[in-house]
C-alpha positions as CSV (number, residue, x, y, z in Angstrom):
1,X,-2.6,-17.7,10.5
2,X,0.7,-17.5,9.2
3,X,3.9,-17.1,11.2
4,X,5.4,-14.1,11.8
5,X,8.2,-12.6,9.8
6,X,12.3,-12.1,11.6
7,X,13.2,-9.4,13.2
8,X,14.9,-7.7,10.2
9,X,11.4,-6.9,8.2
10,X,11.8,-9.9,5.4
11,X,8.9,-12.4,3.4
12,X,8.7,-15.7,5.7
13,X,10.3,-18.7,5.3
14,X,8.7,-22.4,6.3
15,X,11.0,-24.8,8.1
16,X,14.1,-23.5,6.7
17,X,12.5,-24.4,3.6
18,X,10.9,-23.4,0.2
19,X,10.1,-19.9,0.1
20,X,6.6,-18.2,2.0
21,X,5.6,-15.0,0.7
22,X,4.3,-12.8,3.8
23,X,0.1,-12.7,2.2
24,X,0.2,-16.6,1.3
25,X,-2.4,-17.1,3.6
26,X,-4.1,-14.1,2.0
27,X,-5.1,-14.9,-1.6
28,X,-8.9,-15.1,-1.0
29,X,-10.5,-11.9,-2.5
30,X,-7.1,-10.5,-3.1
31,X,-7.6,-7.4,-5.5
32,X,-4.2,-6.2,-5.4
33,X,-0.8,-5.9,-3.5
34,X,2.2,-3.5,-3.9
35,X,5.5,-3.2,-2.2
36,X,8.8,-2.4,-3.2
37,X,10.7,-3.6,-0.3
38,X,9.6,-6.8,-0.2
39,X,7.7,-9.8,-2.6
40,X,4.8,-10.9,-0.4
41,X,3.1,-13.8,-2.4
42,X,5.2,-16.8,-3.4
43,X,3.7,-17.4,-6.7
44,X,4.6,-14.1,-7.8
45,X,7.4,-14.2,-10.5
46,X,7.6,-10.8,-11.5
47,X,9.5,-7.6,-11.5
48,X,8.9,-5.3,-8.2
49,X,9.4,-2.0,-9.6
50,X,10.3,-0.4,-13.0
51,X,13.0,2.5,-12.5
52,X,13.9,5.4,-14.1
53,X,17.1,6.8,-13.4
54,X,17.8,10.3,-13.3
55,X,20.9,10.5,-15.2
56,X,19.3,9.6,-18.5
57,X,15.5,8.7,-17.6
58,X,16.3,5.0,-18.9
59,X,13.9,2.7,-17.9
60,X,14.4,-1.1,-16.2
61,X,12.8,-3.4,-14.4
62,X,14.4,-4.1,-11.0
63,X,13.8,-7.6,-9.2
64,X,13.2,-9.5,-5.9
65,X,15.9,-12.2,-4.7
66,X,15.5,-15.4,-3.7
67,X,14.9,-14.8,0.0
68,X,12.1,-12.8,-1.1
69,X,13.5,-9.0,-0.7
70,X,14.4,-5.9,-2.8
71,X,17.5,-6.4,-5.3
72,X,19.0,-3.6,-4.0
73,X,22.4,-4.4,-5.7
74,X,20.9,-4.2,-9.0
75,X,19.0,-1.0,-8.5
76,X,21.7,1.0,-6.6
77,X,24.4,-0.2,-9.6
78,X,21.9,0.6,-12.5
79,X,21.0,4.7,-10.6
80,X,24.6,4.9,-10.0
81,X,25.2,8.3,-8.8
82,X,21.9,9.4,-9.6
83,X,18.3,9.2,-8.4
84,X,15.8,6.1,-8.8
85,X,11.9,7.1,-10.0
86,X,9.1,4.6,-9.6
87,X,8.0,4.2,-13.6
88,X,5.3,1.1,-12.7
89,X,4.9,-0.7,-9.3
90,X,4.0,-4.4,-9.8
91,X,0.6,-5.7,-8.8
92,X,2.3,-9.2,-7.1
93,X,-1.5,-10.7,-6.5
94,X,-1.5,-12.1,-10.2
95,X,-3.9,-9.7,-11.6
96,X,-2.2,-7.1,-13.2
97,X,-3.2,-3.8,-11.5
98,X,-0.1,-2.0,-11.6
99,X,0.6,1.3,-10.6
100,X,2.0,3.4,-13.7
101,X,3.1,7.0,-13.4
102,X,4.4,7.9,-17.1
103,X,4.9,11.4,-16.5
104,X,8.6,11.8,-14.8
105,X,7.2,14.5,-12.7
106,X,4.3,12.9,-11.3
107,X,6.9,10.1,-10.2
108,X,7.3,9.3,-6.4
109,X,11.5,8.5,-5.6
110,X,12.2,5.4,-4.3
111,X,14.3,5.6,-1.1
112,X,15.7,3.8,2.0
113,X,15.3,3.7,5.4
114,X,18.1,3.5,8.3
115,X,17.2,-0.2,8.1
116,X,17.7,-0.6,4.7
117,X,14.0,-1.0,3.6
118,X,12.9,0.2,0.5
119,X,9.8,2.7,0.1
120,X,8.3,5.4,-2.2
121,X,8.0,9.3,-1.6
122,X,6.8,12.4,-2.6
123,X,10.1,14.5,-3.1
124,X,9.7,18.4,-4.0
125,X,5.9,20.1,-3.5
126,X,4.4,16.9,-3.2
127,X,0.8,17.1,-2.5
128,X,0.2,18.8,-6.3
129,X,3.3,16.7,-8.1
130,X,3.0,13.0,-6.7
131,X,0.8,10.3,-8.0
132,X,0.5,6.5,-9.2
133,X,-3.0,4.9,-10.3
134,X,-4.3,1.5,-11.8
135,X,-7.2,2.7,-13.9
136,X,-9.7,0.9,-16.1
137,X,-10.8,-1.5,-13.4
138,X,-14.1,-3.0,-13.1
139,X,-14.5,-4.8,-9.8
140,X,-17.9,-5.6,-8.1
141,X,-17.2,-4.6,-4.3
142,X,-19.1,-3.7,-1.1
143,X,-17.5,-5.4,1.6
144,X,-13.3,-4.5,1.5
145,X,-10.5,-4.4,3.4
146,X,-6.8,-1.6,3.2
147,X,-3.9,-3.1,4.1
148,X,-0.8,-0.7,4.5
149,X,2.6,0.4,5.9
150,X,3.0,4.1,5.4
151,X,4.5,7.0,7.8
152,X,3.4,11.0,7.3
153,X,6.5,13.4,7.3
154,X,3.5,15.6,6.8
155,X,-0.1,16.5,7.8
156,X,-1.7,14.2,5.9
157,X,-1.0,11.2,3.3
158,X,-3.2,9.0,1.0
159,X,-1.5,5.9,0.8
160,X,-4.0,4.0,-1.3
161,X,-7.7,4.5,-2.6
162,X,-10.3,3.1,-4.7
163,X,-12.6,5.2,-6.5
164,X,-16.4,4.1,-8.5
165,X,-16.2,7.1,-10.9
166,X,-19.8,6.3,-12.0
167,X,-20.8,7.0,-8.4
168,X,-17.7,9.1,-7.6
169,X,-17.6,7.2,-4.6
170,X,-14.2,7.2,-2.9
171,X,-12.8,4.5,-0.2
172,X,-9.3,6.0,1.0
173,X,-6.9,5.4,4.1
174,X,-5.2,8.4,5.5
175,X,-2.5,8.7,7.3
176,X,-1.5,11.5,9.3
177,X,1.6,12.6,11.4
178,X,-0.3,12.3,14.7
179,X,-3.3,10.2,14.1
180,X,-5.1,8.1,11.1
181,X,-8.4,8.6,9.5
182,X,-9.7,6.5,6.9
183,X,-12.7,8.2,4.7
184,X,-15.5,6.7,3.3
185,X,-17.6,8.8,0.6
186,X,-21.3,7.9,1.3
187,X,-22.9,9.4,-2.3
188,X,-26.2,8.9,-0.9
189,X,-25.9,11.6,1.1
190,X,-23.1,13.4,-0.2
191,X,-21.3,13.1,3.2
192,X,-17.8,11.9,4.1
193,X,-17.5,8.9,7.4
194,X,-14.2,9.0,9.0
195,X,-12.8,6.6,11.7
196,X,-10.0,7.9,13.8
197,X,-7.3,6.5,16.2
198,X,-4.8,8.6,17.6
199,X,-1.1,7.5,17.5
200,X,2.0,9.2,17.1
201,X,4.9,7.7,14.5
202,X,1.9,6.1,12.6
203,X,2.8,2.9,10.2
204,X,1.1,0.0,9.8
205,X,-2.9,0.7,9.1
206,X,-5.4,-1.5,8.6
207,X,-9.2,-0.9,7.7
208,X,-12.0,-3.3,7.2
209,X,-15.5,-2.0,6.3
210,X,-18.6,-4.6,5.3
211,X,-20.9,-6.9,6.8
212,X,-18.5,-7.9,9.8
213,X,-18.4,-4.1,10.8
214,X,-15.9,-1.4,9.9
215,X,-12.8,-1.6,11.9
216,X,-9.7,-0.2,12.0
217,X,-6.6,-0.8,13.3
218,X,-3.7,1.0,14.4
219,X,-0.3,-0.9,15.0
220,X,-2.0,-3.4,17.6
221,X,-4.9,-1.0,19.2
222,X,-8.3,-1.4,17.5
223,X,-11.4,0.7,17.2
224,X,-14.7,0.5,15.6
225,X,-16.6,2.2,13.4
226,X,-20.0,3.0,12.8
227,X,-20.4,3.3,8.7
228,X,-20.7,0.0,6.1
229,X,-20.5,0.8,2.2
230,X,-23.0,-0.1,-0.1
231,X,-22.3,-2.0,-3.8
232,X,-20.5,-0.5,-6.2
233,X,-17.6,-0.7,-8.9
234,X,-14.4,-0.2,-8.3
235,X,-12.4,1.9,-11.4
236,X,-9.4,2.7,-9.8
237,X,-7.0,1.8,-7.8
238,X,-4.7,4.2,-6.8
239,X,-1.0,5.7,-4.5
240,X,-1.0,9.1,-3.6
241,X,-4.4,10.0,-5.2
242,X,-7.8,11.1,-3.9
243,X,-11.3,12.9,-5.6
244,X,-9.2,12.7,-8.6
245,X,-5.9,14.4,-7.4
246,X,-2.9,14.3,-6.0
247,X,-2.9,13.5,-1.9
248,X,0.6,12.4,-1.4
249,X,2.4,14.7,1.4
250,X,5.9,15.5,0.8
251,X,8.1,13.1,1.7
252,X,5.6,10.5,3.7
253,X,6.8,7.0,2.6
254,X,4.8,4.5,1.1
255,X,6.1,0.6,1.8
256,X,3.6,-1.9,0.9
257,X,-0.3,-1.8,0.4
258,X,-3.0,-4.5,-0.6
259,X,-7.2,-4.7,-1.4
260,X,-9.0,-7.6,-0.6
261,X,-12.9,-7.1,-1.9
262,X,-14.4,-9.1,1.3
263,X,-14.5,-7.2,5.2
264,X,-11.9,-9.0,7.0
265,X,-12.4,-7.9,10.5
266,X,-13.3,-7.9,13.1
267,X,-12.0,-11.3,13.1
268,X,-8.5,-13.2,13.5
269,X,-7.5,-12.4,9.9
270,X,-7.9,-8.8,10.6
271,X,-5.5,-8.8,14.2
272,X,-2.9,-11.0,12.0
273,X,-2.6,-8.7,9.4
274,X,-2.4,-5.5,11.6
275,X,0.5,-7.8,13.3
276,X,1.8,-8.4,10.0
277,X,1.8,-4.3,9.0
278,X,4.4,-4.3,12.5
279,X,6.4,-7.7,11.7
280,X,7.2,-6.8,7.7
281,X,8.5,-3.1,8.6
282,X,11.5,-2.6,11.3
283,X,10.5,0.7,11.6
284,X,6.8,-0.1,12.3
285,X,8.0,-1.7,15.2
């Protein structure tokens, strides 16, 4: 289990030493893991986020530093006095999903919380505007686990889904202002599973579903659920989308997110990285 992160919301560090990305402990199964605040896997060299600025709609690709978090001096000099757009959001598990939005209105606006953390949003209407997605995938899954930090301004928010569009079978967590409910399409019979956990100030969300039994967590309180998914093939990957569409509630922030294709709880795994969801975030605290 790894340690757990400093008070201020940063990757880990080992002994004072080389650098320890928050998910090294984590690789195992990892489909995919996105965040713009931080770099959670050491081995990851690459960009965090490409931006688009307002001003002009140029493009760049904007960095981690060497303790592991968001280059904020970079990005705030290259926006200026303008606005930053996510463009692509870096898959930092090695494999290459990244979230692209292409269309400048479609574009969640990257923004900053009162602890300088760095997030996504859904500025103006939102729900029909906001989306990113990884498509063209072809992953065998049936046991999985969501990872993700995310707050609702509004009633509801669909931080990250997968999608079989052979099956049009849909695994999403959602995350509402007053409680969460993850969805599970069950094409079988056509009907929708949801687990629930009440909460107010809702941020770090985990949900396992497989062989160990479905489980989710909220901050540190646990409940279980009653439906397991059966085999299919993951196409997409997607922020802000569900059945297709857009499902990204104005304003709700979006700070990091991650797939594994194996059921991670219940088990130790699962209660570290619900921990984790709280440790990386100050204002999942």
């Amino acid at each position: 289990m790894p340690a757990l992160g400093n008070a201020l919301g940063l990757p880990y560090r080992k002994n004072g030493l080389g650098f320890v990305g928050a998910l090294d402990a984590y690789l195992t199964n990892l489909v995919a893991v996105y965040s713009v605040n931080a770099k959670l896997v050491a081995s990851y060299n690459g960009s965090a986020i490409r931006v688009r600025r307002s001003s002009d709609n140029t493009l760049t690709d904007i960095g981690f530093l060497g303790n592991g978090s968001f280059d904020a001096t970079s990005y705030l000099a290259f926006i200026g006095g303008g606005n930053g757009f996510a463009h692509t959001v870096y898959d930092q598990s090695g494999n290459s999903r990244n979230q692209v939005q292409a269309t400048a209105a479609a574009q969640p606006q990257i923004g900053v919380d009162g602890n300088g953390q760095y997030y996504l949003y859904a500025p103006g209407a939102g729900f029909g505007t906001t989306r990113m997605q990884c498509t063209g995938l072809s992953i065998a899954c049936t046991d999985f686990t969501f990872w993700t930090v995310a707050s609702a301004a509004a009633y509801a928010f669909a931080p990250i889904m997968t999608r079989d569009n052979a099956l049009a079978k849909e695994r999403t967590i959602m995350n509402y202002s007053t409680s969460i409910a993850p969805t599970f399409q069950d094409n079988a019979t056509g009907t929708v599973a949801s687990i629930g956990s009440l909460g107010t100030s809702v941020y770090s969300t985990i949900w396992s579903a497989g062989s160990g039994g479905n489980k989710l967590s909220n901050r540190l309180s646990t409940t279980t659920g009653t439906r397991t998914p059966v085999a299919s093939t993951i196409n997409e990957l997607n922020i802000g989308a569900n059945a297709g569409g857009t499902t990204w509630a104005q304003n709700s922030r979006f700070y990091l997110g991650a797939l594994w294709s194996e059921d991670k709880g219940p088990s130790a795994d699962f209660a570290a990285l619900a921990t984790l969801g709280q440790t990386l975030i100050t204002a999942a605290q």
